[in-house]
C-alpha positions as CSV (number, residue, x, y, z in Angstrom):
1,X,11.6,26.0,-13.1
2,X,10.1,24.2,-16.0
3,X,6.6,26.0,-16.7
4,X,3.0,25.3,-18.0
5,X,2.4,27.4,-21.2
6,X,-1.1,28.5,-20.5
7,X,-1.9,30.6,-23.6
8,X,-2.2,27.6,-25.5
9,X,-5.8,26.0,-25.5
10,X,-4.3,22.9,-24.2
11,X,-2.0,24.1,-22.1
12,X,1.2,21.9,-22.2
13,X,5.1,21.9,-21.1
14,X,5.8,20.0,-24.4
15,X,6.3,22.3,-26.9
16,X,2.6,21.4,-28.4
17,X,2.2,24.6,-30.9
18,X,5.7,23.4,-32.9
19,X,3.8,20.3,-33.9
20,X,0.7,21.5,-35.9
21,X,-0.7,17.6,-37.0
22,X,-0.3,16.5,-33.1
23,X,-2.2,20.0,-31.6
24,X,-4.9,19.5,-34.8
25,X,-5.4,15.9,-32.8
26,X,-5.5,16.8,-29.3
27,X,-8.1,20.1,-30.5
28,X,-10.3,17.6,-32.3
29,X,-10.1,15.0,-29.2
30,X,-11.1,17.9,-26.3
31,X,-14.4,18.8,-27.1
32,X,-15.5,14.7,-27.4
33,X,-13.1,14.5,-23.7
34,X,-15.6,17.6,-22.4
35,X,-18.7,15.9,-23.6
36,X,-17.5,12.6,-21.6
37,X,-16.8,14.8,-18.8
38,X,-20.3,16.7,-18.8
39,X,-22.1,13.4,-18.6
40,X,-19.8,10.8,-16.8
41,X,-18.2,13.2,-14.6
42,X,-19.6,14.3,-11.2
43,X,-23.3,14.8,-11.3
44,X,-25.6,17.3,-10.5
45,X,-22.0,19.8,-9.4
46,X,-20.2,21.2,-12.8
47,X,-21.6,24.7,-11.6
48,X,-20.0,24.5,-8.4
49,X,-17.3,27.2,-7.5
50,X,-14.8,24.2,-6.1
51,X,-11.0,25.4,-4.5
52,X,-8.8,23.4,-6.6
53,X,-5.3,23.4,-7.1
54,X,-3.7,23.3,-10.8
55,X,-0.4,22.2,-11.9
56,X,1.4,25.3,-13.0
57,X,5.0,23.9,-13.0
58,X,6.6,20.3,-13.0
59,X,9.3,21.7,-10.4
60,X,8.3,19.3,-7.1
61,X,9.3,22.7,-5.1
62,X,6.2,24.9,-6.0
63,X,4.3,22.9,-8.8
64,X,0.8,23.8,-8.5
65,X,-1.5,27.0,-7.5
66,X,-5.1,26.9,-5.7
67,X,-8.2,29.3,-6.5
68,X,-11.6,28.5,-7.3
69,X,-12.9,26.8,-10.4
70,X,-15.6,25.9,-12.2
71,X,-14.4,21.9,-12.7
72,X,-15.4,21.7,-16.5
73,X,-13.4,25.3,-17.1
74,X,-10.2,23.0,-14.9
75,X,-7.5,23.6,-17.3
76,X,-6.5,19.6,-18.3
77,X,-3.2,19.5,-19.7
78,X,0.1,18.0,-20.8
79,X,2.6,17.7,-18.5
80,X,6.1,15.8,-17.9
81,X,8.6,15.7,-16.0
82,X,12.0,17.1,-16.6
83,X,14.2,15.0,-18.7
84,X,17.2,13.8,-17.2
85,X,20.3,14.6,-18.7
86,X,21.8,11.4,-20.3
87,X,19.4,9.3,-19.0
88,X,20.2,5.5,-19.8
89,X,18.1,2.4,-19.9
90,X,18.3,0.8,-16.5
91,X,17.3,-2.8,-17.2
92,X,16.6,-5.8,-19.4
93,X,17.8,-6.0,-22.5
94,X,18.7,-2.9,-23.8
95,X,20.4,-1.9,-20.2
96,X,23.0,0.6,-20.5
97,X,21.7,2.3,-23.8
98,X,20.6,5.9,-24.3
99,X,16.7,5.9,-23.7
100,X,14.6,5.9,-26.6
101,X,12.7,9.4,-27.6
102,X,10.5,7.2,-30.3
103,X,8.5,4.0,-29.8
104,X,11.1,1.3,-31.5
105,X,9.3,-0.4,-33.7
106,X,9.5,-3.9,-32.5
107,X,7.8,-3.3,-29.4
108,X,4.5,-1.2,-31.0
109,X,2.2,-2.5,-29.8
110,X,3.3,-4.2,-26.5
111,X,3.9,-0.3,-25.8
112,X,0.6,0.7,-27.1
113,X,-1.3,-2.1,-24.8
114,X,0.4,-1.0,-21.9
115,X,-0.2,2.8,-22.3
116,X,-4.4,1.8,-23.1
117,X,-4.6,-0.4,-20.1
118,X,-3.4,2.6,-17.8
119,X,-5.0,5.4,-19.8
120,X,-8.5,3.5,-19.5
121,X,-8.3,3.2,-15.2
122,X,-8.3,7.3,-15.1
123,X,-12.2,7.7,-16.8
124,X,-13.0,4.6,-14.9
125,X,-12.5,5.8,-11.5
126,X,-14.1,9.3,-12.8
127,X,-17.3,7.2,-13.5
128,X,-17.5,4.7,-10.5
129,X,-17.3,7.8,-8.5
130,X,-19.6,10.3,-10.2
131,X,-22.6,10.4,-7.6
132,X,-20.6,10.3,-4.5
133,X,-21.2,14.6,-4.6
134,X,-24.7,14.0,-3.5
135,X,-23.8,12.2,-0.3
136,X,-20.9,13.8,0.8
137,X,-19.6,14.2,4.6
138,X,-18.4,17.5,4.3
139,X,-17.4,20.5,2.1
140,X,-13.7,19.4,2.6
141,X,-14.7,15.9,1.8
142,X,-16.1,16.9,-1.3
143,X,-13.3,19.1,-2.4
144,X,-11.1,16.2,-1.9
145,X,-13.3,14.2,-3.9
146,X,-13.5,16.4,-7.0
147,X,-9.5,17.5,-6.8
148,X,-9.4,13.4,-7.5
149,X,-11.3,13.6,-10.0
150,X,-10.4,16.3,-12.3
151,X,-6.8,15.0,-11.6
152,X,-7.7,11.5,-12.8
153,X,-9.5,13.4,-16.1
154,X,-6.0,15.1,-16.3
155,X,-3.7,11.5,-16.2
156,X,-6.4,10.8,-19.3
157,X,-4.8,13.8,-21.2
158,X,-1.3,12.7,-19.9
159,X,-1.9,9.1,-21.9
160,X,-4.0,10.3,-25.1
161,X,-1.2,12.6,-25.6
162,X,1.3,9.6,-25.5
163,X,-0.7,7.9,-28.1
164,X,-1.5,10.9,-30.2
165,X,2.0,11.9,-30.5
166,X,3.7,8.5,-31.1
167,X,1.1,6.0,-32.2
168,X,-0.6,7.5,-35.5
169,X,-3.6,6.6,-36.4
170,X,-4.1,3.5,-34.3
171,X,-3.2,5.7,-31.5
172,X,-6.1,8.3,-31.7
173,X,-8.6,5.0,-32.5
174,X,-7.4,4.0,-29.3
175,X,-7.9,7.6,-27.7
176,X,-11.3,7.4,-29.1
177,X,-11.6,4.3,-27.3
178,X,-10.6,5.4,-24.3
179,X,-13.9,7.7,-24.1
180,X,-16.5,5.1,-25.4
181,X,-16.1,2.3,-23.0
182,X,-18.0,2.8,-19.7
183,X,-17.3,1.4,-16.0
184,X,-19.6,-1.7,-15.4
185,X,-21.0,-1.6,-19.1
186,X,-21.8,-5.1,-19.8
187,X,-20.8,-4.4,-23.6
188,X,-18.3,-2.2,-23.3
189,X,-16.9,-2.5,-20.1
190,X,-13.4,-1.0,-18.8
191,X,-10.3,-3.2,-19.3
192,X,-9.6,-3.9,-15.8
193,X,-12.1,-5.9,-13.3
194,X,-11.3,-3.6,-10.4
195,X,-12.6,-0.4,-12.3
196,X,-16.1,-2.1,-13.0
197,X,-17.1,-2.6,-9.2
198,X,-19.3,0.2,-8.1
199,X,-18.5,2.8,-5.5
200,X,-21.8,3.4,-4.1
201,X,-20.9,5.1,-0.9
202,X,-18.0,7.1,0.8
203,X,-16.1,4.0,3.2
204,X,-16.2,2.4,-0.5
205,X,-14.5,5.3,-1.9
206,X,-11.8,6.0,0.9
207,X,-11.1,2.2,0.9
208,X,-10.8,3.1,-3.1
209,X,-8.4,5.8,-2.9
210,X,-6.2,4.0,-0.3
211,X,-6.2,0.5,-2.1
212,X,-6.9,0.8,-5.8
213,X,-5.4,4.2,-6.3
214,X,-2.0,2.7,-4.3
215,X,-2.2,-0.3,-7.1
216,X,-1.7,2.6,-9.4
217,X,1.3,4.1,-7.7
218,X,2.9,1.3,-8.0
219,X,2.1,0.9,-12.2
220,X,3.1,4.3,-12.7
221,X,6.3,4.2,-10.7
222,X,7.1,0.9,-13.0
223,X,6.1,2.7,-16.1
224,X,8.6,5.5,-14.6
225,X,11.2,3.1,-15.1
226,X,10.9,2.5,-19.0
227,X,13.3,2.6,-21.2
228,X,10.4,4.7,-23.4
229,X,11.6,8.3,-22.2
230,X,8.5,9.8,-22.7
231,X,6.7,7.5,-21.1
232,X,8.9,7.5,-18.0
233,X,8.8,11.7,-17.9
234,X,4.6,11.4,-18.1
235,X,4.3,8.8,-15.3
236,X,6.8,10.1,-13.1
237,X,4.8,13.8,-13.1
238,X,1.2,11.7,-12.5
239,X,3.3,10.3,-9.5
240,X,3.2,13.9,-7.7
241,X,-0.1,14.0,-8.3
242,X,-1.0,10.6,-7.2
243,X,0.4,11.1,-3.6
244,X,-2.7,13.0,-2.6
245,X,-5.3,10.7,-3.8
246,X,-3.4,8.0,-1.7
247,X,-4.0,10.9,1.5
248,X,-7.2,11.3,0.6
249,X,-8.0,7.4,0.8
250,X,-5.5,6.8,4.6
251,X,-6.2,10.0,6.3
252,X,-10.2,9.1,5.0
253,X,-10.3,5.5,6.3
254,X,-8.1,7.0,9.7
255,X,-10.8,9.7,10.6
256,X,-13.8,6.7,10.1
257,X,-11.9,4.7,12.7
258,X,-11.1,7.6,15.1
259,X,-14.6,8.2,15.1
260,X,-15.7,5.1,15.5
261,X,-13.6,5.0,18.0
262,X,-14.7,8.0,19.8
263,X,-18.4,7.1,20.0
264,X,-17.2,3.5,20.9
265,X,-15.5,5.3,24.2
266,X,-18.2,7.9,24.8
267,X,-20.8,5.0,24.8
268,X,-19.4,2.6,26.6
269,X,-20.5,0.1,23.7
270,X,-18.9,-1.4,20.7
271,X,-22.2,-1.5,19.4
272,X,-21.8,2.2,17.2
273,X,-24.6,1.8,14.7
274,X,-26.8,2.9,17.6
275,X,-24.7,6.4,17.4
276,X,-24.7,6.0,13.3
277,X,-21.8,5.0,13.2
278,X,-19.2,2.4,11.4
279,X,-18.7,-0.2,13.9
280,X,-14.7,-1.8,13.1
281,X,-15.7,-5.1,12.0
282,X,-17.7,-3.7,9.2
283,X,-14.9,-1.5,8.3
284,X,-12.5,-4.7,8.1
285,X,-15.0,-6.2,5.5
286,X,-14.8,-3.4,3.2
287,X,-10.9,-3.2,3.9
288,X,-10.8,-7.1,2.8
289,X,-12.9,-6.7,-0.1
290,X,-11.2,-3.7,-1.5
291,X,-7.7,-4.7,-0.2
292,X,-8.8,-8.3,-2.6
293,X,-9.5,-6.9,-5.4
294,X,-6.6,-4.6,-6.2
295,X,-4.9,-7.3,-5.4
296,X,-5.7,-8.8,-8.6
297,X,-4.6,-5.7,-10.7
298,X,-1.3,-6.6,-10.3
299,X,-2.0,-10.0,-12.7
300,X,-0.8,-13.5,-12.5
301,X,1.7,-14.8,-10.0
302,X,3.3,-16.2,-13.3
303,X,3.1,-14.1,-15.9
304,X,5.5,-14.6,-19.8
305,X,3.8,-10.8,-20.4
306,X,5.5,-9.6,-17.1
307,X,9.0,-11.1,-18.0
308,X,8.9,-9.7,-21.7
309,X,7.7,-6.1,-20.4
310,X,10.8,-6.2,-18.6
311,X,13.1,-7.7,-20.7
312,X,12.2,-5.6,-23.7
313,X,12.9,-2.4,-21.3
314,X,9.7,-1.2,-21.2
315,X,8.3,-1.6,-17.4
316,X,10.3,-2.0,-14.6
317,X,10.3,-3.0,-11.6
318,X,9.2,-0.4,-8.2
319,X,12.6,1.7,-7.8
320,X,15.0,-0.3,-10.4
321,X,17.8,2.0,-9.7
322,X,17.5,1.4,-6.4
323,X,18.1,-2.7,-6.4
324,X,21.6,-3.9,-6.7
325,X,21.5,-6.7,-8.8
326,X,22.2,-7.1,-12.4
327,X,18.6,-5.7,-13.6
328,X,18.4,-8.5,-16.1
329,X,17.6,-11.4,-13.8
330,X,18.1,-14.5,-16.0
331,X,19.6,-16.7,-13.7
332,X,17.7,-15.0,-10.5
333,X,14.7,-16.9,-8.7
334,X,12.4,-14.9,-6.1
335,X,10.1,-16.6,-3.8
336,X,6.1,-16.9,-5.0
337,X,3.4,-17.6,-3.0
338,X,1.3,-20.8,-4.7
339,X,-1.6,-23.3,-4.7
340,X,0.0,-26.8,-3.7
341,X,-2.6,-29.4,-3.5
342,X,-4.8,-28.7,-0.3
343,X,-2.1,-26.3,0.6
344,X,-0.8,-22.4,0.2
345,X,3.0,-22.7,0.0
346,X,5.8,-20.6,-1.3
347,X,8.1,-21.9,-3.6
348,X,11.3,-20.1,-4.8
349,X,10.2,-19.6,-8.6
350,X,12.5,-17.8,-12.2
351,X,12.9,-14.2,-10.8
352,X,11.2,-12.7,-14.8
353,X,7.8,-14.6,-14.4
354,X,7.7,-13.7,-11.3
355,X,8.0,-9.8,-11.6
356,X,4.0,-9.4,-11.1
357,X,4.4,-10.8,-7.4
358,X,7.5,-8.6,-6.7
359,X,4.9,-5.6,-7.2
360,X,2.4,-7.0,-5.4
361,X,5.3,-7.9,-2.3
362,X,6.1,-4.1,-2.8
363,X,2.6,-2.9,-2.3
364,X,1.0,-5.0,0.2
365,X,4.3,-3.9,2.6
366,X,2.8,-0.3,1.6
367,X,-0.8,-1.3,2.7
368,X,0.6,-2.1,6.1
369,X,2.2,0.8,6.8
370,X,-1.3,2.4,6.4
371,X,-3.1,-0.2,8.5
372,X,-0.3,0.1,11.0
373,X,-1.8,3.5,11.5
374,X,-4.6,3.0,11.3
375,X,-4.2,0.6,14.5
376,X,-2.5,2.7,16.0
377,X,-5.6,5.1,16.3
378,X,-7.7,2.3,17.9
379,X,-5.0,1.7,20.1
380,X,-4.7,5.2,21.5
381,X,-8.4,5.2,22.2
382,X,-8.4,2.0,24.4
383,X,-10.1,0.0,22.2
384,X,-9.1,-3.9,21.8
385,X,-9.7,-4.5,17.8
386,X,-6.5,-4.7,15.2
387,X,-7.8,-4.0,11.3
388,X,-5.9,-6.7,9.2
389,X,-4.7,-7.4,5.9
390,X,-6.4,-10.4,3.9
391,X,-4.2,-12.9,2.7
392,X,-3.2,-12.5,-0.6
393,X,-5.3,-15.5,-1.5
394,X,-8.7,-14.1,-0.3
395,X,-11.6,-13.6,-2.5
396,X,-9.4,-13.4,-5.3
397,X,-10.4,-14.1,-9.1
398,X,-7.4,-13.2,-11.1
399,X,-4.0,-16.2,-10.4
400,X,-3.5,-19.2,-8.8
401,X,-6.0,-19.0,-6.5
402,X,-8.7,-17.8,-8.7
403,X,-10.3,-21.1,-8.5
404,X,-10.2,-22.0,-4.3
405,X,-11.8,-20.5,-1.7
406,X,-9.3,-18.8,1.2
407,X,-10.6,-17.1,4.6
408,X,-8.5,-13.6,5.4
409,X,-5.8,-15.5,7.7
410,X,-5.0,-17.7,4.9
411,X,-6.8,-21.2,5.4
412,X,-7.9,-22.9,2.4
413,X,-12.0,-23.9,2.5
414,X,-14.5,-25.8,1.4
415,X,-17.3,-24.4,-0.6
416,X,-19.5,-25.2,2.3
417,X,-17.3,-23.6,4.7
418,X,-16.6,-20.2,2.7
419,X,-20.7,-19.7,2.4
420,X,-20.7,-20.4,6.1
421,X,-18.3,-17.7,7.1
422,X,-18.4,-15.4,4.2
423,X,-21.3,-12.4,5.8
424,X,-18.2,-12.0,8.3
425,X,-15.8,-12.0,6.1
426,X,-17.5,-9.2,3.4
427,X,-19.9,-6.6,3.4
428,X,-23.4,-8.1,3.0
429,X,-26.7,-6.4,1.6
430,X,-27.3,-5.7,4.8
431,X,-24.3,-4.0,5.7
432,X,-24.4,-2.6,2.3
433,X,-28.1,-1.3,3.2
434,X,-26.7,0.3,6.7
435,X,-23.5,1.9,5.4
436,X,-26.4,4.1,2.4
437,X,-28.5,5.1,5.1
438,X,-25.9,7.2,6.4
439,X,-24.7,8.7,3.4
440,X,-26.6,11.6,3.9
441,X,-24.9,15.4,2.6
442,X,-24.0,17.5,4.7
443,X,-23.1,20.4,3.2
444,X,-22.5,23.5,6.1
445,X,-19.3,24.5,6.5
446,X,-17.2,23.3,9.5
447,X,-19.4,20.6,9.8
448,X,-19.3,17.0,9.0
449,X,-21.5,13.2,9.0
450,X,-21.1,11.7,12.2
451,X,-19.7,8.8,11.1
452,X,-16.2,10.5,10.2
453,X,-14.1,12.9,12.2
454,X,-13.1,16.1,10.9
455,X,-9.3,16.5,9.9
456,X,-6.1,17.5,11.6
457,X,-6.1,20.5,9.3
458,X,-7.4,21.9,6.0
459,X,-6.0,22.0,2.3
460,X,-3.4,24.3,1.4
461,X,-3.0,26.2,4.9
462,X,-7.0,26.8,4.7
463,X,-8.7,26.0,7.9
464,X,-10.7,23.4,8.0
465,X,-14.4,25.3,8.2
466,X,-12.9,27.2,4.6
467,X,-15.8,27.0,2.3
468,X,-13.9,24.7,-0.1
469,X,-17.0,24.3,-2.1
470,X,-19.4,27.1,-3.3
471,X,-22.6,25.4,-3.8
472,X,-24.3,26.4,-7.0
């Protein structure tokens, strides 16, 4: 079992103390990370007693512990996977070769870029989520909530100590960085669009967890596949972490719609706001909106930064070693959705460009499964409704279809007809207005907000009225 050396101050599975200029960093970096913590991370509860768990291992057979902490005394750390013995570079150009253990030279700052942009969506989320504490559903809810958070604080550590250790100087300038811009700043915003929109309430943040935080899944399981072995190691640990913030946003969004459900069969009605409820159509507007803009995390349909990520070995595509072609795909084409005149089309396009819209192929198959379920709830209740998908062209402001305007079954519109049809299509201010009032705490254990059925079972064999948060 590879363990967590916690008698260092940043406790670490790397070997930090035999590198005295690298631990000098990192010591001079937490403090300014526990200052952006006390005032950007969850508000009004850094007093609370909260039942967390804490990586204590990178073994996937027993690697963390639970107990109560204090979330700014959460011991944030360095941790990577195993390395794999002979590992070799499984695709693009330097295929076949021994991974690298340094950043070669060539590909600096391509490698630097790509480690900032990921590095900057972990404070993000940490920010757009901050007040949701004050209006939680339940105790478990809100352990949930801040296990997410200090875990997203921790994948910061995970990429500062990437740049720290291999960058220099230009990597702690962009560690620095990674602390002074804010989600929704207008001056010094966060690098993607996605982690600027607010999450003002909890259907906002379950539909966060299970869209946006999927969208990360799939970065990190690309980044897993680089030819940088450090890199790979990192991501593949924040992986095992990831899985429950992905739980935390399906089984979420599954216990809105079996209550919903519930109240819809007890009344008689589909008409649940009378019962303060989420009725399904307005849960299918914040599914389309969140759904549309993680979409366009994933970039360009054709993108030249996609092909040379790849082809310099550096991010792969979602299980490489699991694909059976020649991992360099110069002469392979792969089919991409497109804007053809008055028409959405899909057009067999080079397969390198077109790597972006493999990812996205990959995730929105993932999404389903979700929804699937998520159907299958209102089904077993008796209730005629199906939650869908958008179309990948819907409300979308990053690609091809930046520029058009596309209803949720795929139909391309006028201007006059999208502001026609839009209040059914997205949450209005009025919705918007509804879904706050009922974001009221409740904060007794066992019990929970009408608008959301309790879970199947607790965390960590707990039951479900444990008192997984001792309110200061």
């Amino acid at each position: 079992m590879a363990g967590v050396d916690y008698t260092e101050r940043i406790p670490n599975n790397v070997n930090l103390g035999e590198n005295r200029r690298l631990q000098r960093a990192l010591e001079e970096w937490q403090p300014k990370f526990l200052e952006w913590w006390r005032d950007m991370g969850p508000h009004g509860s850094q007093a609370n007693d909260v039942y967390l768990r804490t990586a204590v291992s990178v073994d996937p057979q027993g690697w963390a512990q639970f107990g109560y902490l204090k979330m700014p005394d959460y011991r944030w750390g360095i941790f990577l996977a195993e390395p794999e013995p002979a590992r070799a570079i499984p695709f693009g150009d330097h295929k076949g070769r021994p991974v690298w253990q340094d950043v070669p030279g060539e590909y600096r700052g391509v490698l630097r870029r790509l480690i900032v942009t990921q590095g900057d969506t972990e404070p993000a989320s940490v920010e757009q989520q901050r007040h949701l504490g004050r209006t939680c559903p339940s105790l478990y809810d809100l352990r949930n909530l801040f296990q997410v958070n200090v875990e997203e604080g921790r994948h910061l550590w995970a990429m500062v100590y990437l740049l720290d250790a291999y960058f220099g100087r230009d990597g702690r300038e962009e560690s620095e960085g990674l602390l002074q811009r804010r989600s929704g700043d207008p001056d010094k915003p966060r690098i993607l669009g996605a982690f600027n929109e607010k999450t003002p309430d909890w259907i906002s943040y379950l539909m966060f967890t299970y869209f946006t935080d999927r969208d990360g899944k799939y970065q990190l399981a690309s980044l897993a596949e680089s030819g940088f072995d450090p890199l790979s190691r990192t991501c593949r640990f924040m992986l095992t972490e990831e899985a429950h913030h992905m739980f935390v946003g399906e089984t979420g969004v599954g216990r809105v719609v079996q209550r919903t459900c519930e109240l819809m069969r007890q009344g008689k009605t589909d008409d649940v706001r009378t019962y303060g409820a989420i009725d399904l159509p307005t849960i299918q507007k914040y599914l389309n909106f969140h759904c549309s803009v993680s979409l366009d995390l994933f970039g360009s349909e054709i993108s030249t930064n996609a092909a040379n990520f790849y082809t310099m070995s550096l991010k792969g595509r979602f299980e490489e070693t699991k694909k059976s072609d020649d991992h360099q795909l110069k002469d392979a084409t792969y089919p991409v959705t497109e804007l053809d005149g008055d028409k959405v089309t899909v057009r067999e396009e080079p397969a390198l460009p077109s790597l972006n819209e493999r990812l996205r192929d990959d995730y929105i198959a993932d999404c389903q499964r979700g929804v699937d379920r998520w159907n299958r709830i209102i089904k077993e209740h008796g209730v005629d409704f199906e939650l869908r998908l958008p179309h990948r062209a819907f409300h979308r402001k990053i690609g091809v279809f930046t520029d058009v305007r596309v209803s949720p079954d795929g139909r391309l519109l006028t201007e006059a007809e999208w502001g026609a049809k839009k209040h059914e299509w997205l949450p209005t201010p009025a919705d918007e207005a509804y879904i706050q009032s009922l974001m009221q705490p409740v904060t007794e254990r066992g019990k929970f907000a009408n608008w959301i059925a309790p879970p199947a079972r607790g965390v960590n064999g707990q039951p479900v009225d444990f008192e997984y948060v001792r309110l200061a």
